[in-house]
Every structure is written in structure tokens, then in C-alpha cells.
C-alpha positions as CSV (number, residue, x, y, z in Angstrom):
1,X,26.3,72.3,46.0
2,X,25.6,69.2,43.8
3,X,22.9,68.2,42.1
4,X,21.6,65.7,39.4
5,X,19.4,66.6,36.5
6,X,17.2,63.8,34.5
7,X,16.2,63.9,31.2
8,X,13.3,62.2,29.8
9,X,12.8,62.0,26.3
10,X,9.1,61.1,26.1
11,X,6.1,60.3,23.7
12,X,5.1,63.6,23.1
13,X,7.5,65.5,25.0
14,X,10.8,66.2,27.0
15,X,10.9,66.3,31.0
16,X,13.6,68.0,32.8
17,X,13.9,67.3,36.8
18,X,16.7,68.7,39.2
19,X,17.7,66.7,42.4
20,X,19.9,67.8,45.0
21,X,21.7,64.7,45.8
22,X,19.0,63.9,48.6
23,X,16.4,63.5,46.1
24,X,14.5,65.9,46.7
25,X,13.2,68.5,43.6
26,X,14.9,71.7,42.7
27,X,12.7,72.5,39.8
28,X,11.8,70.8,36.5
29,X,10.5,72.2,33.1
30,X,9.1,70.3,30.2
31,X,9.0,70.8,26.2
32,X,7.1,69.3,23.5
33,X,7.0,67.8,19.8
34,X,4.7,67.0,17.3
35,X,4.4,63.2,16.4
36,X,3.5,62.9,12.7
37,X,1.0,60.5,11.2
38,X,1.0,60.7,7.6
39,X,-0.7,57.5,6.4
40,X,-3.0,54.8,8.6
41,X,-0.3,52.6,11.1
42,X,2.4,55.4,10.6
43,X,3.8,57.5,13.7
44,X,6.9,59.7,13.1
45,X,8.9,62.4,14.5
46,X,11.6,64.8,13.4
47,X,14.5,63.6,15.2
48,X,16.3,67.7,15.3
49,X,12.8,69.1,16.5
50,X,13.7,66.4,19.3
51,X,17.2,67.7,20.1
52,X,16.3,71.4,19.6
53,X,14.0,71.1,21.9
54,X,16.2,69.5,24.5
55,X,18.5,72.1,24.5
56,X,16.0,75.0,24.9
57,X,14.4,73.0,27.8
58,X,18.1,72.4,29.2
59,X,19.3,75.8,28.9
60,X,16.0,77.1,30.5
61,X,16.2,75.0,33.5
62,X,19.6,75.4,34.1
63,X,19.3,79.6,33.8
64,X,16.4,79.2,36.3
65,X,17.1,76.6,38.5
66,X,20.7,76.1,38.7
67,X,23.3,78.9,37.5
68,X,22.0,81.6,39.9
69,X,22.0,79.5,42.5
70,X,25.6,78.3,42.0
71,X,24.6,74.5,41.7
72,X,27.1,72.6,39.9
73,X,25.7,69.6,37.9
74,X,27.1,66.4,38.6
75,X,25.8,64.4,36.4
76,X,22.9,64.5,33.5
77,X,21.0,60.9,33.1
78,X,18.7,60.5,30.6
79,X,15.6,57.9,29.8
80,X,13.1,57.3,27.1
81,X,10.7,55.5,25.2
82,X,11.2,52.0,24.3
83,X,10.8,50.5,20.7
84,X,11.8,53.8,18.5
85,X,13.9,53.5,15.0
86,X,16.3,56.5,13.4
87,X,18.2,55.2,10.2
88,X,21.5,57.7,10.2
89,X,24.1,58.2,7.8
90,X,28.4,57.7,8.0
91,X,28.3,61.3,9.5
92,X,25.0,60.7,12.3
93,X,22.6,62.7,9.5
94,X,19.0,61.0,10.3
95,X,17.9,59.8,7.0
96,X,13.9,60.7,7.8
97,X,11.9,60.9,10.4
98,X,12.3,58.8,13.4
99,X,9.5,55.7,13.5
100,X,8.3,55.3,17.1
101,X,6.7,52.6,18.7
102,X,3.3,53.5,18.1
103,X,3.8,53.1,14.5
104,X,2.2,49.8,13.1
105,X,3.3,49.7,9.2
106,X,5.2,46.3,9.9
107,X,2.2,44.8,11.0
108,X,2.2,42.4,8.0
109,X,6.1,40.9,8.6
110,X,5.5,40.9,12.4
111,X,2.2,38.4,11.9
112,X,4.5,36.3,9.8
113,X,7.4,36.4,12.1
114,X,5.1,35.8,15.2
115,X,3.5,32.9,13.6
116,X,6.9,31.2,12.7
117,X,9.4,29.2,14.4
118,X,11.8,31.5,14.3
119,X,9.8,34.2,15.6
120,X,9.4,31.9,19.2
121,X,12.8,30.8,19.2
122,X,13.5,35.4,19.1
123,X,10.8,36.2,21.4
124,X,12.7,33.5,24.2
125,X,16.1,34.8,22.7
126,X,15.1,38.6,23.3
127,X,12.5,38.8,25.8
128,X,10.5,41.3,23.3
129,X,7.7,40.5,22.1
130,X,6.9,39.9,18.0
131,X,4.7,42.9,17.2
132,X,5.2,46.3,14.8
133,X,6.6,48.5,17.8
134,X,9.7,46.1,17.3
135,X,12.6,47.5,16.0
136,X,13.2,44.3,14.4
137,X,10.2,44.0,12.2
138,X,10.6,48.0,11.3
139,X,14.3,47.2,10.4
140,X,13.0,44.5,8.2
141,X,10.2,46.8,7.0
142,X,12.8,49.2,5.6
143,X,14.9,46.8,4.1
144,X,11.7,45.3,1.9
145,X,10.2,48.6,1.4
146,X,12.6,51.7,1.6
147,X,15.4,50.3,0.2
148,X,17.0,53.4,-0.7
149,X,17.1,54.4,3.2
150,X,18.1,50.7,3.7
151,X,21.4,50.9,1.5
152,X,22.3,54.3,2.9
153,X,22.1,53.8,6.5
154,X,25.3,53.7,8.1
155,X,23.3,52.9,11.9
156,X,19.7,52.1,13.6
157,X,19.2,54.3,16.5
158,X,16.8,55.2,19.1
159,X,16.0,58.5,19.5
160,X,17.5,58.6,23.2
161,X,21.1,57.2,21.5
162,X,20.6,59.9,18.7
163,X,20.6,62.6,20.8
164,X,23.0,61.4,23.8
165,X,25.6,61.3,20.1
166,X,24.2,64.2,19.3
167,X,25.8,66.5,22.8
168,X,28.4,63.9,23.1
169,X,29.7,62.1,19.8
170,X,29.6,58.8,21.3
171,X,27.4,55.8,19.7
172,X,26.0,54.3,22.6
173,X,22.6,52.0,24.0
174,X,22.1,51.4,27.0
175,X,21.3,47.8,28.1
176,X,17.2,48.5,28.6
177,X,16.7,50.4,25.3
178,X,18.6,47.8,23.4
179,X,16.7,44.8,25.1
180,X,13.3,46.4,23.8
181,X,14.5,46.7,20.2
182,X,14.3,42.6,19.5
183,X,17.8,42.4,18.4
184,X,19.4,41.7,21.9
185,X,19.9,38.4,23.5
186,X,18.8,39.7,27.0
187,X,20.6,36.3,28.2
188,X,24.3,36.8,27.1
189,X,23.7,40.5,26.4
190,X,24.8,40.5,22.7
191,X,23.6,41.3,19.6
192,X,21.6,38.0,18.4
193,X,22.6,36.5,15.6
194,X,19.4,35.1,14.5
195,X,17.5,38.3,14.7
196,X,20.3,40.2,13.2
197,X,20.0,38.0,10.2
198,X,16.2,38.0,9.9
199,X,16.7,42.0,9.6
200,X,18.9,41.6,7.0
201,X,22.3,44.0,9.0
202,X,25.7,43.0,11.2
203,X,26.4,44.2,14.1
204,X,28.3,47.1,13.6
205,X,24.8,48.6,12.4
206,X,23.7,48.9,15.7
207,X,25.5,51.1,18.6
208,X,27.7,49.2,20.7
209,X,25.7,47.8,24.4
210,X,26.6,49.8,27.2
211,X,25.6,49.0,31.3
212,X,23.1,51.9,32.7
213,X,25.5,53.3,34.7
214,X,28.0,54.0,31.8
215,X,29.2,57.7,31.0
216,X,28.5,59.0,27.5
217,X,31.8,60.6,27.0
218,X,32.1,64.3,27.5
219,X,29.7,67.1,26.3
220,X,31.2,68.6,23.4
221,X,32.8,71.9,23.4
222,X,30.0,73.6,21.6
223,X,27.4,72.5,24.3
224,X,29.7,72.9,27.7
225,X,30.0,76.3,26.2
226,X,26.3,77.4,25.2
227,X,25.0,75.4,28.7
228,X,27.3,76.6,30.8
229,X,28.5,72.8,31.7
230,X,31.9,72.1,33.2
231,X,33.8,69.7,31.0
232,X,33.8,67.0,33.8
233,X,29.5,66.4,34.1
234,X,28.8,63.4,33.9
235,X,26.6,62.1,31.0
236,X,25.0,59.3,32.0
237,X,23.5,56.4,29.4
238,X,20.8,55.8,31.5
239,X,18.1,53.2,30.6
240,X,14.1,53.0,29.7
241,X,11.0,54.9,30.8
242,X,9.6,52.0,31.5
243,X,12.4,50.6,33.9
244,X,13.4,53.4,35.7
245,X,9.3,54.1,36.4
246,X,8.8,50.6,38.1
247,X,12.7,51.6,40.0
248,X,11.0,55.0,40.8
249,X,8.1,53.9,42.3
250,X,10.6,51.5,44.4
251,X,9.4,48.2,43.1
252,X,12.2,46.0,43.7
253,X,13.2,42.2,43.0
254,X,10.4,39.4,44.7
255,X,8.2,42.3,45.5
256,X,4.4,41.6,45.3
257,X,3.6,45.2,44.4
258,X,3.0,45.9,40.4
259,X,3.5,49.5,39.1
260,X,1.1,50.6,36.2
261,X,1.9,53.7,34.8
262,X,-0.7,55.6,32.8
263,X,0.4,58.6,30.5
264,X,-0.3,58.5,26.5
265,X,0.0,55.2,26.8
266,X,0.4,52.6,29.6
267,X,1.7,49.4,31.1
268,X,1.7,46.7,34.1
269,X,4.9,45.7,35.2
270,X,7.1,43.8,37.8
271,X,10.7,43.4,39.0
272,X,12.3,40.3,39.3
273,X,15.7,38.1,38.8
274,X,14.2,36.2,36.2
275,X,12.5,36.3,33.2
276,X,8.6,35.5,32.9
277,X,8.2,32.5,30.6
278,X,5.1,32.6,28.3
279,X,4.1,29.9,25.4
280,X,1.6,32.4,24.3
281,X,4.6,35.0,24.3
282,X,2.4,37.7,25.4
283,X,5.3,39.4,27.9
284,X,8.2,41.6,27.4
285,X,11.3,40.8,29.7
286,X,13.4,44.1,29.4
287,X,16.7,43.9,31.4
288,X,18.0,47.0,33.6
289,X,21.0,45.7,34.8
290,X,22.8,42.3,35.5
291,X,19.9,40.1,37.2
292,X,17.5,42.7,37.1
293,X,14.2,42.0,34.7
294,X,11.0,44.5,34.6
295,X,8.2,42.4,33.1
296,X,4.8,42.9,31.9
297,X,2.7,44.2,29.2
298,X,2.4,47.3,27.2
299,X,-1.0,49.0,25.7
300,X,-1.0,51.9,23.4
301,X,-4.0,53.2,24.7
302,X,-3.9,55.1,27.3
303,X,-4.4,58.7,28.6
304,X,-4.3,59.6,24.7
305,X,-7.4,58.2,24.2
306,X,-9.4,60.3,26.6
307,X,-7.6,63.1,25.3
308,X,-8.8,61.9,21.6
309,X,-12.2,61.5,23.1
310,X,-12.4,65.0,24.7
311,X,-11.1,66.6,21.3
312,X,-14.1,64.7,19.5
313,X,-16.4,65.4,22.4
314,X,-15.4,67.4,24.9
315,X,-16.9,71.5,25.3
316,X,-14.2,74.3,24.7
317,X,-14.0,77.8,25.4
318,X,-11.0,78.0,23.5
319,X,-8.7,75.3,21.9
320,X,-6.4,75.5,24.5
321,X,-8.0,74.6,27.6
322,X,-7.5,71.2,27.5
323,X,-7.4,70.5,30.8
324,X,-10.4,72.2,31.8
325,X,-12.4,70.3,29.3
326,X,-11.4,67.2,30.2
327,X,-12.0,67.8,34.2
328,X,-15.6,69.0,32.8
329,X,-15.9,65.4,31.3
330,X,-14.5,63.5,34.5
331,X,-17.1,65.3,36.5
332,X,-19.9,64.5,34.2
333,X,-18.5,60.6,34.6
334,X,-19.0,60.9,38.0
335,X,-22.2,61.0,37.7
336,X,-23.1,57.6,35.8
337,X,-23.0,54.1,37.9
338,X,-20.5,51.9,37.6
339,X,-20.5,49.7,34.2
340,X,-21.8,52.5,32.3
341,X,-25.4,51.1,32.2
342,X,-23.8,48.5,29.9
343,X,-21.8,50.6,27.3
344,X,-18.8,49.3,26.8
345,X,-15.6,50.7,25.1
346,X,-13.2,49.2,23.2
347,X,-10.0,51.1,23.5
348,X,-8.4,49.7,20.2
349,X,-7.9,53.4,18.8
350,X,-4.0,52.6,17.9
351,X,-4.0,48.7,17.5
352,X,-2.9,46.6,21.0
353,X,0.1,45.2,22.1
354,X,-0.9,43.0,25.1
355,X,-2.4,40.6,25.7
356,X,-4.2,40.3,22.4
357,X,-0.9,41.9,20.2
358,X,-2.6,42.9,17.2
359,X,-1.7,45.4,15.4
360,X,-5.0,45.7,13.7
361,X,-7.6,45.5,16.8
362,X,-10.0,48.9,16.3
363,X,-11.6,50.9,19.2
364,X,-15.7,50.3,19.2
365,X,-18.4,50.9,21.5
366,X,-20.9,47.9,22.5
367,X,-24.2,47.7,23.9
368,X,-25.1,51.2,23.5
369,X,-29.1,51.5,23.7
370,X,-31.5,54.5,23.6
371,X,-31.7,55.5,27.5
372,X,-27.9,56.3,26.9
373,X,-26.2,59.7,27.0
374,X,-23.0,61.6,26.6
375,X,-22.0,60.9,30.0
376,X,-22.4,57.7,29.7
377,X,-20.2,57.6,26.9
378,X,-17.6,59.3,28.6
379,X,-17.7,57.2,31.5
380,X,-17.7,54.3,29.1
381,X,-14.1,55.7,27.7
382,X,-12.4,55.6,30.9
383,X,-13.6,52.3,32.0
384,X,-12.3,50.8,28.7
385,X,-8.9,52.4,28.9
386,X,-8.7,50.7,32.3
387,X,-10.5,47.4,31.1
388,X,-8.1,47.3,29.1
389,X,-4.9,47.7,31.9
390,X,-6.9,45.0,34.1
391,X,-6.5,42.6,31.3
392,X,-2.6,43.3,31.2
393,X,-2.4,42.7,34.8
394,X,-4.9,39.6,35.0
395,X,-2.6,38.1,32.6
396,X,0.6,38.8,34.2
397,X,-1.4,37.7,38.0
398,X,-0.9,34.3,36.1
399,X,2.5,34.6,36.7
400,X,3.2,36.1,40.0
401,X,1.5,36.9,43.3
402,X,0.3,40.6,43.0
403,X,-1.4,41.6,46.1
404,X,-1.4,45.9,45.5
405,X,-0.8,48.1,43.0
406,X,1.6,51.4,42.6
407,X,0.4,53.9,40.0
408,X,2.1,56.7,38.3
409,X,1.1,58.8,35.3
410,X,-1.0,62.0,34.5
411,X,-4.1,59.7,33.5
412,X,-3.7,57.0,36.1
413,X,-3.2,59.5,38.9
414,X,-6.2,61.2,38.3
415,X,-8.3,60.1,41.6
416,X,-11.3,59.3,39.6
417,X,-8.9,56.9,37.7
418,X,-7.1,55.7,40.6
419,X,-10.5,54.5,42.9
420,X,-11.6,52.5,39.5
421,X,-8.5,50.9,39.2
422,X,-8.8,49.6,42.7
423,X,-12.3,48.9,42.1
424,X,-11.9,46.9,38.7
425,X,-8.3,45.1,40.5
426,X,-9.9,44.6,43.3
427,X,-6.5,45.9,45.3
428,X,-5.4,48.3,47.3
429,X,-4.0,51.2,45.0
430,X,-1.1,53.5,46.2
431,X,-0.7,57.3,44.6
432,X,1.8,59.4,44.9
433,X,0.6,63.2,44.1
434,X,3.1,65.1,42.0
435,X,5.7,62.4,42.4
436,X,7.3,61.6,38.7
437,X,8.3,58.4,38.7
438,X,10.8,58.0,35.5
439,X,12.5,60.7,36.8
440,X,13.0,59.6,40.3
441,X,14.3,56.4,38.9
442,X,17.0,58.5,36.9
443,X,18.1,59.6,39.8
444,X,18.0,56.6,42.0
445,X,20.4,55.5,39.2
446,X,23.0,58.4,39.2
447,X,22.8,58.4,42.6
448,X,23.6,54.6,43.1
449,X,26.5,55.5,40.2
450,X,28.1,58.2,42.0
451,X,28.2,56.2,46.2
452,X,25.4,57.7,47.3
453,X,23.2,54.8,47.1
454,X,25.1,51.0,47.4
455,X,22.9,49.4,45.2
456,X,19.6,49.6,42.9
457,X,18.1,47.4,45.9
458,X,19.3,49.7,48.6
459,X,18.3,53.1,47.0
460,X,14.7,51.6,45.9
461,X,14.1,50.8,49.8
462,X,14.3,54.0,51.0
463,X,10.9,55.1,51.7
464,X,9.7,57.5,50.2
465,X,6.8,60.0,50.5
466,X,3.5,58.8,52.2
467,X,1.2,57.7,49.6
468,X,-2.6,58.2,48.8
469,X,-4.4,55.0,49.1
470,X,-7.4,53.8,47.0
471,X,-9.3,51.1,48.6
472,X,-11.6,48.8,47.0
473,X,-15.4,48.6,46.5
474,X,-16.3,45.5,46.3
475,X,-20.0,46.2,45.0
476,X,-18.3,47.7,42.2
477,X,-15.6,45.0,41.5
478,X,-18.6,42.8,41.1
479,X,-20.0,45.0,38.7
480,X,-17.0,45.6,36.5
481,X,-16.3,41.9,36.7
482,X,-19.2,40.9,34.6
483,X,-18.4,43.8,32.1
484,X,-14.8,42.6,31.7
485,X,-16.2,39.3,30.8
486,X,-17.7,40.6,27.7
487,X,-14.6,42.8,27.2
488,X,-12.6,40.3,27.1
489,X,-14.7,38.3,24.5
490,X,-14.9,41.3,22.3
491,X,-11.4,41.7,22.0
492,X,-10.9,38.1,20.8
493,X,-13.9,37.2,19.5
494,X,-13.5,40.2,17.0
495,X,-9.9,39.4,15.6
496,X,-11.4,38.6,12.0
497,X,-13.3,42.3,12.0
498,X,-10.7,43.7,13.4
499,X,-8.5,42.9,10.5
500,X,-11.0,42.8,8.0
501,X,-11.8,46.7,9.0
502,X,-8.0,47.7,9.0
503,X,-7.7,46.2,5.4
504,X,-10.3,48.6,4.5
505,X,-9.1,51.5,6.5
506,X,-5.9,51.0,4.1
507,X,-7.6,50.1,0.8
508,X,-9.2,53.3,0.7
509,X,-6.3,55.4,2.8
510,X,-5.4,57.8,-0.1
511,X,-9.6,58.8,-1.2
512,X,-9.3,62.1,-0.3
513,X,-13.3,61.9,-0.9
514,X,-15.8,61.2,-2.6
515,X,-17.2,62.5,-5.4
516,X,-21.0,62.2,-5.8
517,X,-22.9,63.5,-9.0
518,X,-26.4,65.4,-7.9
519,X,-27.4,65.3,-11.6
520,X,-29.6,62.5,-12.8
């Protein structure tokens, strides 16, 4: 028997699913890594923890799931996170750390960029838009300040192209990654000239663009060997997390459905055959194949801000019970009225892409008066993480029709999360239970690759399982549309603060403390 195994190289961690060619799940495992901040704005990881990782993940799945059972893999098809940056050498050594999309040290050349000329003319070139996540601006970042690492770099990859080169030997990107990096001209599909020369590199410093569907080359010897792979699997290219989420969840071109995910981080998105044009440049246009565009808005705070919150806040028997701790807090947020009493939460814990894209935006808490209480404070969190995805999604409603809303993601399919999303949209919400969306996507695409499927279009249509529905409350809707109001002003009104604070936060970065003198 066949089967298909997906590989998702996430934030924080690896996903491994196994299909049969039906679609339905034969088992999945996952791994994790650290991410390293080791000044303000920075966020790093060690590109071989990644790959290590992989394999032991790969190797475990396929011992449990798959050799015993005499599967025979047909294909491996891997996704990832957008936006991430590995200088390697002549022979593929990373050269450091790998700088991922949360990382914000550009912030200074991606303001200057965004407010020129040439920055709009890249933004309508690229789709992407002119923030630090950018590969472009961290490209240009290196070159003015590492320029060690600049002169010895033989290529810029993403961490999903390092590690495909890694098993296979072959430099490769696959058209969504490379559309998200601000160096692709998402309209003739080749390197842009212009944003090649703002960066300061050719071409050949990139890997070469490759269609979704394209094979990686063969696993190496080494790795057919230590896996138990035939030579002939497939490795697939394979595209974004983003991209193959909104395929997943079966969002398809002129739909009126938009799919939010919610994990670490989040984003509101749509499918369509055309770009979303923007003066304010506040969307991303990523391509997943010819005449295919997922388009929206990104927000780096998500699910790992809850998660921040419950470290901070949260009651633990021990320090791994996580989970528990945070149900604990969603329970006590139960119990407080919608709005919070009027404590609001800023969510700005990372910076914000969109709508606002600023890099320097802090997280704050508003309104907060004596009659409130922890719960309301947690209850407060939430609604400001999803505030904050409403504003996303109000933007893009400017665009196109959106009448319902599909959600994936640990944090957004919570069902607490879920009823105040419809609540705050005012729209029927859909949920899927222990459905992964990136990973069904990955297989949608290696099965449309291998004739099982005759298009994207075709395999997205199938229906899939039934989902949970979250219906409005319109009581509530009213409630949370007056908050949003003031959210919204916040989050522009405070721009100056916001970047007067994170000048600070910088300034005095490296005071280990201070020293104070008891003696008078």
C-alpha cells in the first residue's frame, strides 16, 4: 500500500502526518526546537537542531507507522514558515543561526524602504509587504551590519530549502516561500531586479524558483539507507504553511469563505486569481501556483501570547503542565462578561505586521480600574489576541465579500476561542476538531501531483469532514464592537509611544541592572 507523508517545518516545531492516498490519517508525530532571542527584536534558530530533529521525528514515524505495516512511501512533501533567512557557505555550511520571521532587527531599513518610492514600486513588484520579517530588509541588514557573514555567504536560504538540500543536495524554493521573501516578482515569477539590487546580491545568491509540484531530487544514499527509503520516493518541494492551510481547509479561488489560522502566531487569508491591490500596502499576495494568490494579513501575536501570559500568570503544579494551566485560565475567562468590564489588551508583545506594520508597536493593557481582577485580565488577553485578528479581516472585508469564516490552529480552535471569534466577526465560524490543516494541504498537493486529484480546484472540493459551527451573538458583537473602536484608536493613536518605548527598550538592552548604593 501507498501512502504520502507531510512535513511541516514550523515556528517552534516539526509536524509529521501519514496519509493513505485517500486522505485519511495513518499516524503523525511531532518534534521541537528552541528559538533563540539574544538581544530585543532578535529571533534565531540553530538551523542542524532543525534537521536533527527532522530526522529523529522521520525515523520515528516511519518505525511506528509505516515499516511494520509494509507501507511504501510515495512521496514526502514538505511546508514551512514564511519569511526565514540562513546565510550558507560554497559547501551549504549555515554561517549562524537562521533569522526567522519574528525577528525585528531590520526595523530601521524596512521604515526607510517602506517610506520610499522604491519600497511601493517592490511591495506591487513582490506582493510582500515592506516590514523586518522580509527577507529583503534582513538581507540588507547583513550586508550593512554583518559584513563578515555578508562577504562569505555563498546563498540565502530558508530553512525549509536548507533542509530539503540537506536530505537531497539540491538548491531549490519553491514558488510560495520565494514569493514571501520580497525578492520575487510574483508577476513574471523571477528574481526582481530592483529588489535584488536594493539587497546588495545577483541572482545566483538565491536558490533557483521551482513550481510546488517539483521533485527535489533523490534522497541521498546516506538517508535512503538510515530511513529505510526506496531510492524512487518522491521529494516533493512543496510550498508555505500559510498556503497549503487556506488549500487545507478547502478555500478555493472566488470563494467567500476566509481561513484564519491561529497557532504561535496567526493570519486572515483568501484565495483568489488575482492579487489584492492596496495604496496603503497593508496585504501580502503570496503565489501557490500559476493563477493561484492566497491574500491577507499576518500578526505575530497569537497563541504565543496566551502562552506568555499563562507563564507570567498562570498556577502550576509543575513546570510542565502547560496545558492544564492554561485550561485553568480559560475557565476562569469564562466567567467574566464580554468586553472584560472595559480592560482592554494590546497584543503588541512582538511588534505587528498588519494592518498597522510596525515593527515597534508594544503590548499594554487599557482602562484597567480597581473593581478589576485576574480573570479579568485573562479574559482581557484573549479578546485582544482576537481584536487584533478582527482588525486583519476588517481590513481585508474591504476588499472582498467575506460572509463565514474557516478556522484552524491549536489557539483558534479552542471553543472558547472559536464562539468569540464569531461573536467579535459577527459570522458563522466553521471548526474542524483535530483536523490539521497545513498538513492536509500537503497532501491535497502530492496527491493532485501524483493523478489522484485533477487539479488544486478539484481536490479542495471534496468535502471533507462535517464541521463544528459557531454561531453568532449578536448582544455580544455589539459589545465587542465598541471595544474595537478604542482598540483600534490605541493601536494608531500610540505609534509615537510605541516607538519612543522601543528606542528605550534598546538604549538600555545591555544594563544587566542596576546598581543602587544604600550608603548615604
Amino acid at each position: 500500500m501507498d501512502c504520502i507523508i507531510t512535513v511541516e517545518l514550523g515556528t517552534y516545531g516539526i509536524r509529521v502526518f501519514v496519509y493513505n492516498l485517500s486522505g485519511q490519517v495513518i499516524g503523525s508525530m511531532k518534534g521541537h526546537y528552541p528559538t533563540f532571542h539574544t538581544q530585543p527584536d532578535y529571533s534565531e534558530q540553530d538551523p542542524e537542531q532543525i534537521f536533527i530533529t527532522t530526522l529523529y521525528v522521520l525515523k520515528n514515524i516511519l518505525n511506528e507507522y509505516i515499516h511494520p505495516k509494509k507501507y511504501k512511501v510515495a512521496s514526502i512533501c514538505f511546508c514551512g514558515s514564511m519569511h526565514s533567512v540562513l546565510p550558507v557557505d560554497a559547501k551549504g555550511n549555515p554561517l549562524g543561526n537562521a533569522i526567522t520571521w519574528a525577528d525585528n532587527r531590520a526595523k530601521k531599513e524596512a521604515q526607510e524602504l517602506r517610506q520610499s518610492s522604491l519600497g511601493r514600486k517592490l511591495y506591487e513588484e513582490t506582493g510582500t509587504p515592506i516590514h523586518p520579517m522580509s527577507p529583503l530588509v534582513k538581507i540588507a541588514w547583513i550586508r550593512d551590519h554583518d559584513s563578515e557573514r555578508f562577504r562569505s555567504t555563498s546563498k540565502y536560504l530558508s530553512i525549509k530549502s536548507y533542509i530539503v538540500h540537506q536530505l537531497t543536495g539540491e538548491y531549490m524554493i519553491d514558488y510560495s516561500i520565494a514569493s514571501a521573501t520580497g525578492l520575487l516578482n510574483i508577476h513574471t515569477v523571477n528574481w526582481e531586479d530592483d529588489a535584488l539590487q536594493y539587497a546588495g546580491i545577483t541572482a545566483d545568491k538565491l536558490a533557483p524558483v521551482a513550481p510546488i509540484f517539483t521533485a527535489a531530487g533523490k534522497l541521498k544514499k546516506a538517508y535512503q539507507q538510515s530511513l529505510g527509503l526506496r531510492a524512487d520516493t518522491k521529494i516533493l518541494i512543496g510550498s508555505s504553511d500559510g498556503c497549503l492551510a487556506t488549500l487545507g481547509d478547502g478555500i478555493i479561488k472566488g470563494e467567500t469563505t476566509a481561513n484564519i489560522t491561529i497557532e504561535d502566531s496567526g493570519a486572515v487569508r483568501i484565495m483568489g486569481a488575482t492579487v489584492l491591490k492596496d495604496e496603503k500596502m497593508r496585504f501580502f499576495n503570496y503565489l501557490l501556483t500559476d493563477n493561484y494568490y492566497v491574500s491577507g494579513g499576518p500578526t505575530n501575536n497569537g497563541g504565543n501570547i496566551f502562552e506568555w501570559f499563562t507563564r507570567q500568570f498562570g498556577e502550576f503544579i509543575n513546570q510542565f503542565d502547560m496545558a492544564d494551566s492554561m485550561q485553568q485560565l480559560l475557565e476562569e475567562a469564562g466567567n467574566v462578561s464580554a468586553g472584560s468590564e472595559g480592560l482592554l489588551f494590546l497584543p503588541y508583545l512582538l511588534g505587528e505586521r498588519a494592518p498597522i506594520w510596525n515593527a515597534n508597536a508594544r503590548g499594554a493593557y487599557f482602562g484597567l480600574n480597581i473593581k478589576h481582577e485576574r480573570k479579568h485580565f485573562i479574559r482581557a488577553t484573549i479578546e485582544g489576541i482576537l481584536y487584533e485578528i478582527y482588525s486583519i479581516g476588517k481590513t481585508l472585508g474591504e476588499q472582498r465579500s467575506i460572509h463565514r469564516l474557516s478556522v484552524n490552529g491549536s489557539f483558534g480552535t479552542i471553543p472558547f476561542c472559536s464562539q468569540l471569534l464569531a461573536d467579535i466577526f459577527n459570522k458563522p465560524v466553521q471548526v474542524r476538531p483535530q483536523f490539521h490543516s497545513v498538513s492536509f494541504g500537503a497532501y491535497i498537493l502530492s496527491a493532485t501531483e501524483m493523478g489522484i486529484y485533477q487539479s488544486l480546484d478539484d481536490a479542495a472540493a471534496k468535502p471533507l469532514e462535517s464541521p463544528d459551527v459557531f454561531m453568532p451573538n449578536k448582544l455580544h458583537h455589539e459589545i465587542y464592537a465598541d471595544y474595537f473602536r478604542i482598540f483600534e484608536t490605541l493601536s494608531a493613536k500610540l505609534s509615537d509611544e510605541f516607538e519612543m518605548i522601543g528606542n528605550l527598550q534598546q538604549k538600555y538592552a545591555h544594563s544587566d541592572k542596576i546598581i543602587t548604593n544604600d550608603k548615604q
